[in-house]
C-alpha positions as CSV (number, residue, x, y, z in Angstrom):
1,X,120.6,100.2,118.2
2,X,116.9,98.9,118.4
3,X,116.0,101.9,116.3
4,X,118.3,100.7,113.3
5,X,117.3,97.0,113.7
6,X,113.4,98.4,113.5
7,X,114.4,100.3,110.6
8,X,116.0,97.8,108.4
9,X,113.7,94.9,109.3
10,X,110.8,97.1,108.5
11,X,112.4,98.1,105.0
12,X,113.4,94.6,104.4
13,X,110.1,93.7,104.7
14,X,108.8,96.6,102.8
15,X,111.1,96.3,99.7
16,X,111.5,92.7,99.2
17,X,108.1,92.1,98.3
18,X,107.8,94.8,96.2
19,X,110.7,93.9,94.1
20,X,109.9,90.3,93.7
21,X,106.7,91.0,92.5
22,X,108.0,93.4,90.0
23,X,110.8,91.1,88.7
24,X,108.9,87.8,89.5
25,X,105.8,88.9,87.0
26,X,105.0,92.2,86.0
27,X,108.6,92.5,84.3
28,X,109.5,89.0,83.7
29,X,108.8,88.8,80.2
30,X,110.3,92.2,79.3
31,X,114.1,91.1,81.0
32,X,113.7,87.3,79.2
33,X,112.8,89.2,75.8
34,X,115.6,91.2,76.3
35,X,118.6,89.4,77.7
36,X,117.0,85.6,77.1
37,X,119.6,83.2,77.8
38,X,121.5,84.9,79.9
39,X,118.9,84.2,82.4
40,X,119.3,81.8,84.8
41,X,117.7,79.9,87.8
42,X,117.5,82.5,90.8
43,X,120.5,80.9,92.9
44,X,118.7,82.0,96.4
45,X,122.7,82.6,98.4
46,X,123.3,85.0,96.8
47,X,120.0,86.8,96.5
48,X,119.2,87.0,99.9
49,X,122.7,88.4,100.5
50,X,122.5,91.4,98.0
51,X,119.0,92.1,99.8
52,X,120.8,91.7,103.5
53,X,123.2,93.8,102.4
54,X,121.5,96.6,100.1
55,X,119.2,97.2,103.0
56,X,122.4,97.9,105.2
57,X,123.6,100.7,102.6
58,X,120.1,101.9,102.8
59,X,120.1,102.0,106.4
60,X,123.5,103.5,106.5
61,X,122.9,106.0,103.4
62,X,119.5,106.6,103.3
63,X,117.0,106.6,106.5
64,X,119.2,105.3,109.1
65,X,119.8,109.0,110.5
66,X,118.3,110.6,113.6
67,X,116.9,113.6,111.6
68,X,115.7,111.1,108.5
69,X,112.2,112.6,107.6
70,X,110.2,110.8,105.1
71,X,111.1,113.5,102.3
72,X,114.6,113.3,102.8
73,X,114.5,109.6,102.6
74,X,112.4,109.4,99.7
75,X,115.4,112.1,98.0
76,X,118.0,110.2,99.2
77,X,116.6,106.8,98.4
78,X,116.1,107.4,94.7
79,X,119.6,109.1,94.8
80,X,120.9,105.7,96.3
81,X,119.0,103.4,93.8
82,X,120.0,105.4,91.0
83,X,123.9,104.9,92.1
84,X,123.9,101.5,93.2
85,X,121.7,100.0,90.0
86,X,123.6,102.3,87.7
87,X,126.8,100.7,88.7
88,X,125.3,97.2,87.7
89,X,124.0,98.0,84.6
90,X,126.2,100.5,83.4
91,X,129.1,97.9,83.7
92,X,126.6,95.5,82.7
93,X,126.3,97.2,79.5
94,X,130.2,97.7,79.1
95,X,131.1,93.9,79.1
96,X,128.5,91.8,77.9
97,X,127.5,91.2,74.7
98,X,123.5,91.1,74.8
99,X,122.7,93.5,77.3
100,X,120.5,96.3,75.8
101,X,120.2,99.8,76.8
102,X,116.0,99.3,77.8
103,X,117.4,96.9,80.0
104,X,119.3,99.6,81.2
105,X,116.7,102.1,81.6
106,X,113.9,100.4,83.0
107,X,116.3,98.6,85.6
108,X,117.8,101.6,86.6
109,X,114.1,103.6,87.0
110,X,113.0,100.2,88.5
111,X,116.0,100.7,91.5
112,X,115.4,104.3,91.6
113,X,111.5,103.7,92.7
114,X,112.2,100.5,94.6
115,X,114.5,102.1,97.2
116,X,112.7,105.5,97.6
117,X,109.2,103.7,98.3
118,X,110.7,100.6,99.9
119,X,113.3,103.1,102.2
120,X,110.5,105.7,102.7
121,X,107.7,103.2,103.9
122,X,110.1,101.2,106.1
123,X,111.1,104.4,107.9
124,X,107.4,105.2,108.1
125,X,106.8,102.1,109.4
126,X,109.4,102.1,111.6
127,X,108.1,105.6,113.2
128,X,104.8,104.2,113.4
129,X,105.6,101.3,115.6
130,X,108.2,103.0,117.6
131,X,105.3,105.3,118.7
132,X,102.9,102.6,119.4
133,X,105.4,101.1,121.8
């Protein structure tokens, strides 16, 4: 049990960052060009729940396992980001009117690299302080 609370803290810690910078400036013109007033205000409930929570299905899915090696978790991570952010933008793209398929792409490459990196160096982490305790 301390094992899989070091594990998600660490990748919670990793990823969140990570992903805030990336939507917060380096991409942040790109998804206002695109989808413009669909954007909102980031409503911070909710955000911090889809990050409590996709770190649980990374734990779960991705580098939560005895055996998980930093190559398998890097595999499996992409694998995961790929699934989950293809589910969002895919029905994103079914049902509303403005959404574009760059948006598409780039979001769905952005959650592919985002949870292999942010899985893989949590789980590094994770090993890495485990040992030094």
């Amino acid at each position: 049990m301390k094992r899989y609370a070091l594990i998600y803290l660490t990748t919670l810690i990793v990823m969140v960052p990570i992903d805030f910078l990336f939507l917060g400036t380096v991409a942040k013109s790109f998804f206002t060009s695109q989808v413009g007033d669909m954007l909102g205000q980031v409503r911070l409930a909710p955000a911090v729940l889809f990050y409590l929570l996709y770190v649980a299905g990374i734990l779960i899915f991705v580098n939560g396992a005895s055996g998980a090696r930093w190559q398998s978790t890097l595999l499996y991570g992409a694998l995961f980001g790929l699934f989950c952010y293809a589910t969002f933008e895919l029905t994103s793209m079914s049902l509303l009117k403005h959404w574009t398929w760059q948006v598409v792409i780039v979001d769905i490459a952005w959650g592919m690299f985002v949870t292999a990196v942010g899985s893989t160096l949590g789980l590094i982490v994770a090993n890495w302080i485990e040992q030094k305790v």
